[in-house]
N, C-alpha and C positions, 0 to 999 in steps of 0.2 A: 836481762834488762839493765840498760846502764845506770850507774846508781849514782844519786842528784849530788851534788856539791856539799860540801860538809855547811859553807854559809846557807844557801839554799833550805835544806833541809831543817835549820834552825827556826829560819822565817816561820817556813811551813807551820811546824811544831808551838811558836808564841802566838801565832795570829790567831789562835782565839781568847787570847787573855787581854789585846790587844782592847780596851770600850772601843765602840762602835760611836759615830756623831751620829746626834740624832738626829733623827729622821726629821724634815720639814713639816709644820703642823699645818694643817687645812683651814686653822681657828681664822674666825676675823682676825684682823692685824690696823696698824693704823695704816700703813701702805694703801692697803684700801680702802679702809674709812679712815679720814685724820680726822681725831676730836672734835668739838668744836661745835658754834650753832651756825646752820643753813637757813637760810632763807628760799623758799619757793619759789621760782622762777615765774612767771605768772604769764609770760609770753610762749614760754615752752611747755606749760604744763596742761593737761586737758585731761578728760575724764570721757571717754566713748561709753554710749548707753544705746540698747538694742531689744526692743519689746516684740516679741512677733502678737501677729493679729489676724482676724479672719479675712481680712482684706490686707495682705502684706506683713511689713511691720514697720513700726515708729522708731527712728533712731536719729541723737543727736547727740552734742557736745556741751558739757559743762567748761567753761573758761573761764582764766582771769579768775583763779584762786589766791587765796591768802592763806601763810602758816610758816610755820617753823618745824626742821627737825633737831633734836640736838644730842650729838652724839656723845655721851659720857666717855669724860676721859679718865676714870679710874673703875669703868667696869665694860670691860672691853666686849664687844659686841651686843650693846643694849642702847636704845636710843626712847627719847620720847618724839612722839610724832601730833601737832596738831595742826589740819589741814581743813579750810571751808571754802567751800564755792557757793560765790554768791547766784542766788536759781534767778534774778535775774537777766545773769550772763547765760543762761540754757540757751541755747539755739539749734533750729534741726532744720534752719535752711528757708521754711515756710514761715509765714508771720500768722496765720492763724491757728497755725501747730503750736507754735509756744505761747502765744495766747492763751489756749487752751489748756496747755499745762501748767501754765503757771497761776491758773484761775485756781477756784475754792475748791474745783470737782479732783485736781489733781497735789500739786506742790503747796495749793495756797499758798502764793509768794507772800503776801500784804500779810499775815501771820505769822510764816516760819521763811524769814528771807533769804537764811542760806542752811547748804547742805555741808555737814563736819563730820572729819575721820580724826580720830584721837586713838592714840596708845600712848600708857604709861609705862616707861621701861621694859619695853617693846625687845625682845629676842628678833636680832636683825643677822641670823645666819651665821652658817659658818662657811660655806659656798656663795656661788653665784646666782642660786635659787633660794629664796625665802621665804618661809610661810611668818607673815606680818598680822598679830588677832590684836583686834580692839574692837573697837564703838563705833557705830557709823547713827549719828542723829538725824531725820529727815522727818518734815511732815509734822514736829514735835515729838518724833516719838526716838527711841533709842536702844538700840539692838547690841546684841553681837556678831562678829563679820570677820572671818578670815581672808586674808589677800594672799594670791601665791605672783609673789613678785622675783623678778629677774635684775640683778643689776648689770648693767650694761655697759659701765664704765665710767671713771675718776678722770676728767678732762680738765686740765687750765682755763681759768677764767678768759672767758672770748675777748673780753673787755682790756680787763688788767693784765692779761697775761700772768697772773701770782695765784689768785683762790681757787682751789680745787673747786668743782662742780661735779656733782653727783646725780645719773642718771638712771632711773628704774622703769623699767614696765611692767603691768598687772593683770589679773585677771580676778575677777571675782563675779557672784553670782546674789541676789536678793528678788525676797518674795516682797511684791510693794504693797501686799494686803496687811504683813507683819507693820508696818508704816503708817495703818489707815490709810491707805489707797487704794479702794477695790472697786474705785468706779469704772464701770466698763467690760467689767466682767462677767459673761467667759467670753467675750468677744474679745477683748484684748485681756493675752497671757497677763498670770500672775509672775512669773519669772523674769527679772531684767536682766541681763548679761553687762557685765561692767569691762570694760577697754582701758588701762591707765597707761599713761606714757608722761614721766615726770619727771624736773630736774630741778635741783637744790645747791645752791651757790653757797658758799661757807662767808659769814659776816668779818 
């Protein structure tokens, strides 16, 4: 065997004393969240809702939210989150449907007018999938509620062309009985399936 260069053989010989860079971390970073407080986009953001029933299922849209996220900028990947939809912006297409839900038998609008998602220093991933746990208030009453959210992408403001906008979609799952709302039951499921698809302009 021909035998390696006397330089050669030296490399060989130091490369392992040589530190290593390290490795790129997976952590949030501000690249992908930059600091700072968002504003809820209200025209892009909506909340899908989907009840099966013995005749079908019930499904519509919460719109035209209000809230803020605000991403701490000395504790990197932690945000608070508070977010309400007013119920009644519900719509499922029918006018006797939200009617209906939005009467005393269902949401009682005329008592609990809107529906709120809150986290306080909220663990928002270290990937592209997040599991998102706080408070969801509905109906008066107020739970615990995990979100497995997705984000989806740090886009330029459509407008200004300068403020980052921040896009996420959701899934989550509630029993509307835990709410006080078990009218209809078992004819219509106690399980609602939640659809979010949300975006967040920085101020």
């Amino acid at each position: 065997m021909r035998a390696l260069p006397t330089r050669a053989a030296a490399c060989l010989i130091m490369l392992p004393l040589v530190p290593a860079k390290p490795a790129a971390t997976a952590g949030l970073d501000q690249d992908r969240y930059p600091p700072g407080t968002y504003a809820v986009d209200s025209h892009r953001t909506r909340v899908h809702f989907q009840v099966k029933s013995l005749f079908g299922s019930y499904q519509g849209d919460f719109i035209e939210p209000g809230g803020t996220v605000v991403i701490h900028p000395r504790r990197s990947g932690h945000a608070d989150i508070d977010i309400s939809f007013p119920v009644d912006r519900l719509t499922t297409g029918d006018a006797s449907t939200d009617q209906m839900l939005k009467s005393a038998s269902f949401f009682d609008m005329d008592r609990y007018p809107t529906v709120r998602f809150a986290a306080n220093d909220a663990s928002i991933g270290d990937n592209n999938v997040l599991a998102i746990h706080g408070e969801l208030t509905m109906h008066g009453q107020t739970r615990p509620i995990a979100i497995a959210v997705r984000f989806m992408g740090l886009d330029p403001d459509i407008l200004s062309g300068a403020k980052p906008a921040l896009r996420f979609t959701g899934n989550a799952a509630v029993k509307r009985s835990q709410f006080g709302m078990s009218y209809g039951r078992p004819f219509v499921a106690n399980r609602v399936d939640l659809s979010i698809d949300a975006t967040f302009r920085q101020l």
